[in-house]
C-alpha beads as a LAMMPS data file, in Angstrom:
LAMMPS data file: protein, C-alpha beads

377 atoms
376 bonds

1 atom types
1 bond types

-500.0 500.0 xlo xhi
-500.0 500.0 ylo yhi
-500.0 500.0 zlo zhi

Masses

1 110.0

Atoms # bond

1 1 1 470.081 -352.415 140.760
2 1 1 469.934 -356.162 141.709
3 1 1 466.258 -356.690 142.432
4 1 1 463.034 -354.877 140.932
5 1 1 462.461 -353.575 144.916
6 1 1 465.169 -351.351 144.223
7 1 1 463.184 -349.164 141.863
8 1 1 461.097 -347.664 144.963
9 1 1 464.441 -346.942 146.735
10 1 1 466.255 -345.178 143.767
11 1 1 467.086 -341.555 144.188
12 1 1 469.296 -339.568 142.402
13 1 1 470.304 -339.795 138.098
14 1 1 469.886 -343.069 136.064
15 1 1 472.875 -344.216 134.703
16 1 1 472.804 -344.388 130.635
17 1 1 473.211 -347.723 128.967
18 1 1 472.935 -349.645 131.722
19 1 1 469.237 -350.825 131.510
20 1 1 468.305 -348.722 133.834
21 1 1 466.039 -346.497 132.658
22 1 1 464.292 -348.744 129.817
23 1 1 463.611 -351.282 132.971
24 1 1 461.961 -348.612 134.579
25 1 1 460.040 -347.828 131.702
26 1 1 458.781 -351.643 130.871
27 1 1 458.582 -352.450 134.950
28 1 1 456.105 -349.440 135.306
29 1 1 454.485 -350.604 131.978
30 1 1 454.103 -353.970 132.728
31 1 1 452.808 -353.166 136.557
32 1 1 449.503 -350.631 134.764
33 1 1 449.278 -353.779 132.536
34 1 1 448.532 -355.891 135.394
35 1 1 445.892 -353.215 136.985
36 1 1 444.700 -352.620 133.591
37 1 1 443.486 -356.020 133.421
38 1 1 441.952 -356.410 136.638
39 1 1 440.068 -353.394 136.152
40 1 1 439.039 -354.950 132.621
41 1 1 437.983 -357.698 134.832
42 1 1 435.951 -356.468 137.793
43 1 1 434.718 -353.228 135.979
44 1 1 432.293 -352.335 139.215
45 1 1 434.675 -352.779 142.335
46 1 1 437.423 -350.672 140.393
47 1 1 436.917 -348.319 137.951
48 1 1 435.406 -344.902 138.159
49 1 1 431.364 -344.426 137.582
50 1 1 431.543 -340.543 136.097
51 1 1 435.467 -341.325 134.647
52 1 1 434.471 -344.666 132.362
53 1 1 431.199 -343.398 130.841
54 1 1 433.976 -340.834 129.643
55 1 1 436.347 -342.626 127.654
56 1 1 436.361 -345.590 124.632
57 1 1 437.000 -349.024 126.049
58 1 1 438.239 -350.385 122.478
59 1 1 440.528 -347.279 122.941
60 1 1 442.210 -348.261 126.060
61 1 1 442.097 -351.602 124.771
62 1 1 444.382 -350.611 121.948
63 1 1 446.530 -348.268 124.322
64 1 1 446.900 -351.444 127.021
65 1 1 447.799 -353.723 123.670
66 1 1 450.589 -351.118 122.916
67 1 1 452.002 -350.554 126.387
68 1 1 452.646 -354.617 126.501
69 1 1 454.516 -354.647 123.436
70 1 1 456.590 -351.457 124.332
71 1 1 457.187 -353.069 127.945
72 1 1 457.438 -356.206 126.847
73 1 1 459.965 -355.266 123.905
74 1 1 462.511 -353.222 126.290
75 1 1 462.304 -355.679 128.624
76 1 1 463.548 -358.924 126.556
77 1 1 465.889 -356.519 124.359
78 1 1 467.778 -355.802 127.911
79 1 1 467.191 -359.645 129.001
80 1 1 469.167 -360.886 125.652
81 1 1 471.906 -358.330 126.743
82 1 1 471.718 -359.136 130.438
83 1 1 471.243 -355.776 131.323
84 1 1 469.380 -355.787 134.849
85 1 1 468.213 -358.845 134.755
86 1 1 465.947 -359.294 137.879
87 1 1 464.224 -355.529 137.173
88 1 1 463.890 -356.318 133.302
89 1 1 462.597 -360.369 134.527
90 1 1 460.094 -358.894 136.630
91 1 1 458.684 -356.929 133.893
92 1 1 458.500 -359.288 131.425
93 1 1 457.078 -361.690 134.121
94 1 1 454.458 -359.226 134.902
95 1 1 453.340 -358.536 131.398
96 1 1 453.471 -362.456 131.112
97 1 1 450.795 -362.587 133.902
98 1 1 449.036 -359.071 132.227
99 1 1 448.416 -361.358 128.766
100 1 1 447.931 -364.947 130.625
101 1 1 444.682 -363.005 132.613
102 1 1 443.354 -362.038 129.120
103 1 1 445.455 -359.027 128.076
104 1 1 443.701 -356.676 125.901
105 1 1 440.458 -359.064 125.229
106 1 1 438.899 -359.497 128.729
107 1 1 435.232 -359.040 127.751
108 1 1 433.252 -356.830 129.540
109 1 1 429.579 -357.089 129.926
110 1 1 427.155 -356.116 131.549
111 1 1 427.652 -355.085 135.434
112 1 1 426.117 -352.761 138.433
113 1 1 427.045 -348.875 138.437
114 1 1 426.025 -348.453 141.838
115 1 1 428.653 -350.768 144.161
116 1 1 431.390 -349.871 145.921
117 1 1 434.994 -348.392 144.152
118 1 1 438.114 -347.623 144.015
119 1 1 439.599 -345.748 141.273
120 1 1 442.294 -348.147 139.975
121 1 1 441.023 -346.588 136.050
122 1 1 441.622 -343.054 137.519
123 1 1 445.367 -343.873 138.913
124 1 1 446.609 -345.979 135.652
125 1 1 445.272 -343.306 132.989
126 1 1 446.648 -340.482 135.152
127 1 1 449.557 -341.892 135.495
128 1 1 450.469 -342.903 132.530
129 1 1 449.369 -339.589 131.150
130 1 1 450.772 -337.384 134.027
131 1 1 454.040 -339.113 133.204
132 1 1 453.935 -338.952 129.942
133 1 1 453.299 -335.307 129.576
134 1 1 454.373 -333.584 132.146
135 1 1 458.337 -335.468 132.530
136 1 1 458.598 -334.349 128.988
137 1 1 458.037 -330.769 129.576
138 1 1 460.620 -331.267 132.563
139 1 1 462.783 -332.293 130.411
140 1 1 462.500 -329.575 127.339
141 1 1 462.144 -326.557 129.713
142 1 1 463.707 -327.587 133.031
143 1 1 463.866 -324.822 135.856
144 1 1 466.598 -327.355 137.971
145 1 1 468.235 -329.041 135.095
146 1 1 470.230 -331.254 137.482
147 1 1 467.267 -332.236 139.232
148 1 1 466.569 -336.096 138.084
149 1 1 463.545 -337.609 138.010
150 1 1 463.879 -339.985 140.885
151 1 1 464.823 -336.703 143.652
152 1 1 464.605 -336.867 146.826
153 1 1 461.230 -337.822 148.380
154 1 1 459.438 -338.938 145.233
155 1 1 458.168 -341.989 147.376
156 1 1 456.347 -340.203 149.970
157 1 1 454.737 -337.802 147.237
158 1 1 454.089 -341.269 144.807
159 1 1 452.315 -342.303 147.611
160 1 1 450.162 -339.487 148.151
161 1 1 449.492 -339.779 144.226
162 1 1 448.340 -343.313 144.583
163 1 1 446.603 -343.175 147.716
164 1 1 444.714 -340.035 146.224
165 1 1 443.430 -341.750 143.316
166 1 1 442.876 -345.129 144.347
167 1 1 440.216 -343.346 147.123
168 1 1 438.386 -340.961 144.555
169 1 1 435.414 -343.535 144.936
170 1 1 435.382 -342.446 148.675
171 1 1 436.106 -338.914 148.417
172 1 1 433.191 -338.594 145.856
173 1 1 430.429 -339.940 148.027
174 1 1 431.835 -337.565 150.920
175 1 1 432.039 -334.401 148.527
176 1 1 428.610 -335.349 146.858
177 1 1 427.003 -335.689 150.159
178 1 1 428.751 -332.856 152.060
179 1 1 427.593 -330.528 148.878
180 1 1 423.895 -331.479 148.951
181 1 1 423.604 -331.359 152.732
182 1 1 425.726 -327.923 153.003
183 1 1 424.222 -325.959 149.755
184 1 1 421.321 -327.946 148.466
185 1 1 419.601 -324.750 149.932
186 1 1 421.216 -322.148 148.593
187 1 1 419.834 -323.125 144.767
188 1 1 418.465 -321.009 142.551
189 1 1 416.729 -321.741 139.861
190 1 1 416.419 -318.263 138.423
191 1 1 420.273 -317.695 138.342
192 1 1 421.369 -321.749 137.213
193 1 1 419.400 -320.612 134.273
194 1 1 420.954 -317.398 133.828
195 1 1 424.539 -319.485 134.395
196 1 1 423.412 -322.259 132.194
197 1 1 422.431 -319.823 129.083
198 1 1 425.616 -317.935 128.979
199 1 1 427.544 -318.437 126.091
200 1 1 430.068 -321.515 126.599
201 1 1 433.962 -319.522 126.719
202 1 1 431.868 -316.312 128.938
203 1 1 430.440 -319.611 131.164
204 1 1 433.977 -321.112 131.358
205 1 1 435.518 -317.959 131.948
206 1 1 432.915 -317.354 134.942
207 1 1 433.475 -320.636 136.502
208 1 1 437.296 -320.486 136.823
209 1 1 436.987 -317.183 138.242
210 1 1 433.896 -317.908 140.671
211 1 1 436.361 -321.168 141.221
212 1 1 439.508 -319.403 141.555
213 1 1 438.025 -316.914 144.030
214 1 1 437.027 -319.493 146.364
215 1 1 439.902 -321.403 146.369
216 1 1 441.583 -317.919 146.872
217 1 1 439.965 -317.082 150.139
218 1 1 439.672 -321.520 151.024
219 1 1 443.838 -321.478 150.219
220 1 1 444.166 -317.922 152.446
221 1 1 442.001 -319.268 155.464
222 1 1 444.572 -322.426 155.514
223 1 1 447.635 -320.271 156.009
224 1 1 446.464 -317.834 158.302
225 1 1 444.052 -320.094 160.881
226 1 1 446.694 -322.127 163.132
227 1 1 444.300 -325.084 162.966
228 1 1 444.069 -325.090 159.420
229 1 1 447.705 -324.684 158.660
230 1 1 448.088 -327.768 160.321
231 1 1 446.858 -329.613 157.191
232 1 1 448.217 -327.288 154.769
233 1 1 451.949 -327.792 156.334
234 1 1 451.804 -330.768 154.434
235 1 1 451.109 -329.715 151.300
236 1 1 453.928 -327.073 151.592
237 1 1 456.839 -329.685 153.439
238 1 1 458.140 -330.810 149.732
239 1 1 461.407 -329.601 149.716
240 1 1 461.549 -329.953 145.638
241 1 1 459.009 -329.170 143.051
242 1 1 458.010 -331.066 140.134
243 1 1 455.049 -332.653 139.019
244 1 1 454.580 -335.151 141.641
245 1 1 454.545 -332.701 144.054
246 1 1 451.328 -331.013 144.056
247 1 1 449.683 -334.776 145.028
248 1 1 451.088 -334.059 148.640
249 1 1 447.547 -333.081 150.292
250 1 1 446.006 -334.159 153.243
251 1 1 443.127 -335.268 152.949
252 1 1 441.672 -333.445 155.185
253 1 1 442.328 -330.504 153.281
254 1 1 441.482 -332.399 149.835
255 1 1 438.184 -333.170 150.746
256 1 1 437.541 -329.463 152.173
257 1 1 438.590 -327.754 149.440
258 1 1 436.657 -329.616 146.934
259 1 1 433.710 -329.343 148.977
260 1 1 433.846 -325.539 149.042
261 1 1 434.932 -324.982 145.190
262 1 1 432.411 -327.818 143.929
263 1 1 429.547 -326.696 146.062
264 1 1 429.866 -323.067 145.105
265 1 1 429.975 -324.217 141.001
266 1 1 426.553 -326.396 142.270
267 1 1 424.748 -323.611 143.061
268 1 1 425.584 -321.490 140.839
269 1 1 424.239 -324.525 138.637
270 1 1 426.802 -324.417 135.923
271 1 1 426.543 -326.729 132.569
272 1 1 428.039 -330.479 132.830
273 1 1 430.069 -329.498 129.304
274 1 1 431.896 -326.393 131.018
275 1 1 432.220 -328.655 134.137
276 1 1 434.187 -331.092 132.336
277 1 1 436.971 -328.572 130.792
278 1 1 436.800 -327.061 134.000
279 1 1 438.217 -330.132 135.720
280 1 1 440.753 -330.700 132.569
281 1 1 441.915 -327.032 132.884
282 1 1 442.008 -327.696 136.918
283 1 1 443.697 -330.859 137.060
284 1 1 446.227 -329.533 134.189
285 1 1 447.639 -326.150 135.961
286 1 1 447.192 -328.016 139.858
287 1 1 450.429 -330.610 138.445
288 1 1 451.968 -328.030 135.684
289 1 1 452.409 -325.222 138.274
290 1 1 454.016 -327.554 140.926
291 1 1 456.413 -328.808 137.835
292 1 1 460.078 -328.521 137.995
293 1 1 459.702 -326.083 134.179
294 1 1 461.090 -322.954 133.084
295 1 1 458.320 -320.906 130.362
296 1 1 460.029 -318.207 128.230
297 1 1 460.666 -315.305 130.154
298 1 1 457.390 -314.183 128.446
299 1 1 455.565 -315.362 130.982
300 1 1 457.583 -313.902 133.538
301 1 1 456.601 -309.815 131.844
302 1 1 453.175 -307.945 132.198
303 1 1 450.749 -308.333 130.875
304 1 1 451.234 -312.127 130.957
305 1 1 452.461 -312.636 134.692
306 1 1 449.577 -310.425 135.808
307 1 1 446.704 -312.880 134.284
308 1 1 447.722 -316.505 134.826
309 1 1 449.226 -318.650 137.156
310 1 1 452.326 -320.130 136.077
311 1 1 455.208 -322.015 137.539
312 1 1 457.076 -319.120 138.531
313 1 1 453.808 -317.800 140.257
314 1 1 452.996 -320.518 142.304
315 1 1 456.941 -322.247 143.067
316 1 1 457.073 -318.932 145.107
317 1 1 453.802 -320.162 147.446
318 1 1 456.007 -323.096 148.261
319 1 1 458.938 -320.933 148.875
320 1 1 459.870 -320.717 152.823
321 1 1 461.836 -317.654 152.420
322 1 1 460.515 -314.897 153.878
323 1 1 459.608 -313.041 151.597
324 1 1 457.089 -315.272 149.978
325 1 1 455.330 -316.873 152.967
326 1 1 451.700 -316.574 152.622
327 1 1 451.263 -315.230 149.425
328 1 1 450.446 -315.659 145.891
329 1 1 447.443 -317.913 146.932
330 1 1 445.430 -318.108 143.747
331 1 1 445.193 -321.308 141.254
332 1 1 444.203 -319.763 137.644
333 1 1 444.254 -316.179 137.938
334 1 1 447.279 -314.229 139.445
335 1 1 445.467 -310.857 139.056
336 1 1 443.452 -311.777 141.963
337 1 1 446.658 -311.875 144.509
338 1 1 447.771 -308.830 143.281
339 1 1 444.011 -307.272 143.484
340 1 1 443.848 -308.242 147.157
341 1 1 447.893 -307.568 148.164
342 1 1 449.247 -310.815 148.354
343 1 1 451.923 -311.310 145.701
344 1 1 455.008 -312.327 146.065
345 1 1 457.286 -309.083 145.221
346 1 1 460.507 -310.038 144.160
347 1 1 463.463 -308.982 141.645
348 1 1 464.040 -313.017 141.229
349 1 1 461.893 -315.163 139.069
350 1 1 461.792 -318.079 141.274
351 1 1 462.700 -318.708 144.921
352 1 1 465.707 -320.281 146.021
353 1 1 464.207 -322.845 148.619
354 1 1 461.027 -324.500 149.088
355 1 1 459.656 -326.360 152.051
356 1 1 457.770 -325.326 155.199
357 1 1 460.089 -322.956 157.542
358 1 1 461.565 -324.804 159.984
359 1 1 461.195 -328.452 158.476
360 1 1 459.453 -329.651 161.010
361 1 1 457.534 -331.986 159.344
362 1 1 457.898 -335.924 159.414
363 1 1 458.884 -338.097 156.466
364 1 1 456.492 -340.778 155.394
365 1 1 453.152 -341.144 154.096
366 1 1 451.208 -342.103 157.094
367 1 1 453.348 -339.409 159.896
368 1 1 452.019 -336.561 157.439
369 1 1 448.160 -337.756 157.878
370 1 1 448.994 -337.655 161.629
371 1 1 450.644 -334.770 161.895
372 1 1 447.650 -332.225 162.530
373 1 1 446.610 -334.336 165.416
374 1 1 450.449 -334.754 166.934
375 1 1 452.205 -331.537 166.490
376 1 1 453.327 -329.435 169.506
377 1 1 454.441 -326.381 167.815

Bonds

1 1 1 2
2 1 2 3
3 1 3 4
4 1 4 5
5 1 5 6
6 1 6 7
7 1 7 8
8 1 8 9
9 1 9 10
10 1 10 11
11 1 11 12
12 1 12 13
13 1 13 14
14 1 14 15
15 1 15 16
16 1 16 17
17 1 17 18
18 1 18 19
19 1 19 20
20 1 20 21
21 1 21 22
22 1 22 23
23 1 23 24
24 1 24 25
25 1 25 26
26 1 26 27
27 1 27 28
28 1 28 29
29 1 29 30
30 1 30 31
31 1 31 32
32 1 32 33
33 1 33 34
34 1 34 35
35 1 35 36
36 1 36 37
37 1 37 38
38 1 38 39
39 1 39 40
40 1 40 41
41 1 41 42
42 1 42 43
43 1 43 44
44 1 44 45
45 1 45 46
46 1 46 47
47 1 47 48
48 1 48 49
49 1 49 50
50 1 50 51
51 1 51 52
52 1 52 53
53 1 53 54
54 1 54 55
55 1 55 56
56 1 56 57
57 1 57 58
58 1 58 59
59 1 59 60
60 1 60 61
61 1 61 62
62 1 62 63
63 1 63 64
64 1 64 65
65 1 65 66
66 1 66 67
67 1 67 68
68 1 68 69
69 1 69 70
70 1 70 71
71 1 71 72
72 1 72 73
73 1 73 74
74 1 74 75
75 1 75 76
76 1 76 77
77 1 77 78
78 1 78 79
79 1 79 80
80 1 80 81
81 1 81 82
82 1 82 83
83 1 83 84
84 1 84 85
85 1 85 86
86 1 86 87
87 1 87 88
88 1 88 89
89 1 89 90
90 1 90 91
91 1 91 92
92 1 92 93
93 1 93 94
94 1 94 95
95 1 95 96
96 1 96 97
97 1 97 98
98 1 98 99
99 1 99 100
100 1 100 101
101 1 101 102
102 1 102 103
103 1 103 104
104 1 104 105
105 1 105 106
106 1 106 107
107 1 107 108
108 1 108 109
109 1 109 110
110 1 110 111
111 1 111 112
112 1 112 113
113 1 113 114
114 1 114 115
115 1 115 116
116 1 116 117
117 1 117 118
118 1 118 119
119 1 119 120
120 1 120 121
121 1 121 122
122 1 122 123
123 1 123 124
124 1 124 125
125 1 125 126
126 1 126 127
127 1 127 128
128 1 128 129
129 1 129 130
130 1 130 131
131 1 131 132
132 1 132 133
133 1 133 134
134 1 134 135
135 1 135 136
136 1 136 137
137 1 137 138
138 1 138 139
139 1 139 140
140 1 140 141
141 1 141 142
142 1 142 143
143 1 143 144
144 1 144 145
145 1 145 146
146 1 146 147
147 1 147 148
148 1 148 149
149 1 149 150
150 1 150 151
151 1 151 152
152 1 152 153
153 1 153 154
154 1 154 155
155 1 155 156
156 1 156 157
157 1 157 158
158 1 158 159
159 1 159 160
160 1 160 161
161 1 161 162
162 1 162 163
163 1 163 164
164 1 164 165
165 1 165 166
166 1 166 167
167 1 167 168
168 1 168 169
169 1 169 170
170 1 170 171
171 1 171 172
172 1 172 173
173 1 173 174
174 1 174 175
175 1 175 176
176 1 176 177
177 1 177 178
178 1 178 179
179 1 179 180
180 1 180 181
181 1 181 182
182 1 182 183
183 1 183 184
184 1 184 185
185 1 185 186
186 1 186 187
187 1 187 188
188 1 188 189
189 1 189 190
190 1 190 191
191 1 191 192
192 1 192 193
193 1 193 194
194 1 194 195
195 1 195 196
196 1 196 197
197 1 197 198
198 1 198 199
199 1 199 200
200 1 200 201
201 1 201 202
202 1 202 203
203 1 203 204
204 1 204 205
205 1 205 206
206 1 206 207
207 1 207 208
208 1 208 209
209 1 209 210
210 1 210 211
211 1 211 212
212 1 212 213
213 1 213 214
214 1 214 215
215 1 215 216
216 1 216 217
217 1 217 218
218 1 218 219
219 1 219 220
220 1 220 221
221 1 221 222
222 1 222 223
223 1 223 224
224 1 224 225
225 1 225 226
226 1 226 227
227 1 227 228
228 1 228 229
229 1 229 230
230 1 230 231
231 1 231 232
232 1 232 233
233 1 233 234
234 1 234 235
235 1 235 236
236 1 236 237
237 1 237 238
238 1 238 239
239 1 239 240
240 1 240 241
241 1 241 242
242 1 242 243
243 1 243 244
244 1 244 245
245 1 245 246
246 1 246 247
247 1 247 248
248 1 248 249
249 1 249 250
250 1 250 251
251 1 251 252
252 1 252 253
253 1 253 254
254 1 254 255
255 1 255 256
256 1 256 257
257 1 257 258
258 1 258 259
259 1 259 260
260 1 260 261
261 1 261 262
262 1 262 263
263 1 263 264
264 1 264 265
265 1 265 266
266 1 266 267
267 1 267 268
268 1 268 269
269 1 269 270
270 1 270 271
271 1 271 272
272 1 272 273
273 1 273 274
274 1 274 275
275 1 275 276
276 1 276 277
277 1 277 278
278 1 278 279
279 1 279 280
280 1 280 281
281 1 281 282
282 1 282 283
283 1 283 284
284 1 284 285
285 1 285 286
286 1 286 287
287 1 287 288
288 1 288 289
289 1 289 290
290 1 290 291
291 1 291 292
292 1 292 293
293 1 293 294
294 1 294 295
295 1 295 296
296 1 296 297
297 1 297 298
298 1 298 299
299 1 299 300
300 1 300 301
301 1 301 302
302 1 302 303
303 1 303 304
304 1 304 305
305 1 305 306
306 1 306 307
307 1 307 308
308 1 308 309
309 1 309 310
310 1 310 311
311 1 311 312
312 1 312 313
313 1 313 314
314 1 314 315
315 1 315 316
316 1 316 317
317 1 317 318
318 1 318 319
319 1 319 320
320 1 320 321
321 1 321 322
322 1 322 323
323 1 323 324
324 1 324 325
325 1 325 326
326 1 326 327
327 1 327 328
328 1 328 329
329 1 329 330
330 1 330 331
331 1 331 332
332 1 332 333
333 1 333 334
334 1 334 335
335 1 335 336
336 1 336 337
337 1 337 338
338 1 338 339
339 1 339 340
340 1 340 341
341 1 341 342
342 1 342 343
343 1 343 344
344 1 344 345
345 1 345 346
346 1 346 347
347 1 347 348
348 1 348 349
349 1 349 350
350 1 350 351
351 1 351 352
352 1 352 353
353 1 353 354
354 1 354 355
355 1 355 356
356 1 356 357
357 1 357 358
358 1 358 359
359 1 359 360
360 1 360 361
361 1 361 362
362 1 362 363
363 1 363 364
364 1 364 365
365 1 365 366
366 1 366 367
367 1 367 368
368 1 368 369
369 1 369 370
370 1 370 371
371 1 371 372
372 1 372 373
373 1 373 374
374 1 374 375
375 1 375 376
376 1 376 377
């Protein structure tokens, strides 16, 4: 691995001891040091209105300190050994440039919360969390064990990743809007305050199922309408599942979906507390279900595999064998396939293949946003 560029073309195992995988490691810390900074910098053009009144800035200023030294540290130890020296340069160069633009004490003060955004604080935290976490868990319960972390088509589905993220700003203002315009009607007040005074785990409960029943009958309508499917081929064209692979949307479908789950949770006019787990507990089981993991065969046996959606629940959706096209469409709650006839029945715990049947669709970030409007199937 000569040059830093190389990193985005890797596929396939790291090789131990060479510097490899510790470059990685510092390159990717030393790049979110970078962004870090700039978002530290120009707070209003790119970070997240609803995401940073969330969080502790001396927190993340403490977690960005960290991340340099750990990036910075791997990097020079492989530099004095002259292990990879133009991936290892690069990342000390960039943490160089991360603490020469301020580091960890670029003030902040005072600034607009109403201009334009992109969600540069959404992508670096998720990141570095989604990596984190859920690699780990590939790791201690792997489903594929001798499927690496860099497999094939990681880039395409990194890209969705980014590209998701970095337009939340957008896809907020279209999903805010779209919801007012398209439900602002339907409220209630009589039944928000029924919702709102329910106790908080019988509220929670209510909104993942209200949630999950929607995105039931949303998911279904994508599969069976030609028109729709469209979009939704290119969720299901990864040919390997782990937990990069759920960010493959269009975003066609993205914003759709969120439109119909969100709006349906606005009128019902539940709490901003259960809200907030609800999009934890949402954004947790979307990339943990997609994940290349294993669970104890527990969760495989009734009662368990009746109630929740689990890996080998939903790796069966992405399945194109037979057998499991169009089913097991629900997100939280498998009861609900099997209450309206739509799980998978199988002998096998997981599916052999995954991918769209046929594999007709195009490689490449940009040819999957286009395909709905090109294909001649």
């Amino acid at each position: 691995m000569r040059k830093p560029t190389a990193v985005f073309r890797q596929t396939g195992s790291l090789e131990v001891g060479q510097g490899k995988i510790t470059g990685i490691i510092a390159l990717t810390l030393g790049g979110l040091a970078v962004l870090s900074v700039l978002a530290f910098h120009f707070p209003e053009y790119l970070t997240t209105p609803d995401l940073r009144k969330k969080y502790d800035v001396n927190v993340l200023r403490e977690v960005l300190l960290v991340g340099m030294v750990i990036g910075g540290g791997l990097a020079l130890a492989n530099l004095v050994r002259l292990r990879n020296r133009w991936l290892n340069g690069t990342a000390l160069l960039l943490i160089g440039i991360a603490v020469a633009a301020g580091g960890h004490r670029v003030p902040v003060g005072d600034f607009p919360d109403n201009t334009p955004y992109i969600g540069l604080d959404w992508f670096v935290l998720d990141l570095l969390g989604s990596s984190l976490v859920f690699i780990l868990i590939e790791k201690l319960f792997p489903l594929h064990r001798g499927q690496p972390v860099f497999r094939p088509d990681w880039q395409v589905d990194f890209t969705h990743f980014v590209i998701n993220h970095l337009l939340v700003g957008l896809a907020l203002v279209i999903v805010n809007f779209a919801i007012h315009r398209l439900f602002g009607w339907l409220v209630y007040a009589p039944l928000q305050k029924w919702v709102g005074g329910l106790p908080f785990f019988a509220e929670l409960f209510f909104a993942l199922l209200v949630a999950d029943l929607v995105q039931y009958w949303t998911h279904r309508a994508y599969h069976e309408i030609p028109f729709l499917w469209r979009f939704h081929a290119v969720h299901h064209s990864a040919k390997h599942m782990d937990w990069m692979a759920g960010s493959r949307l269009h975003l066609f479908e993205l914003l759709t979906t969120r439109v119909s789950i969100l709006g349906v949770l606005y009128v019902l006019g539940f709490t901003e507390a259960v809200m907030n787990v609800y999009i934890v507990i949402v954004g947790f089981q979307a990339v943990f279900n997609h994940a290349n993991v294993a669970l104890p065969t527990v969760f495989a046996r009734a009662p368990l595999k009746w109630l929740i959606v689990t890996p080998d629940f939903h790796h069966w959706h992405h399945s194109s064998e037979r057998e499991a096209i169009d089913r097991n469409y629900a997100a939280h709650f498998a009861f609900i396939d099997y209450l309206f006839g739509t799980a998978v029945k199988s002998d096998r715990r997981f599916p052999g293949t995954y991918g769209v049947l046929g594999d007709y669709m195009p490689n490449g970030y940009v040819r999957q946003q286009l395909f709905p409007f090109t294909w001649r199937h």
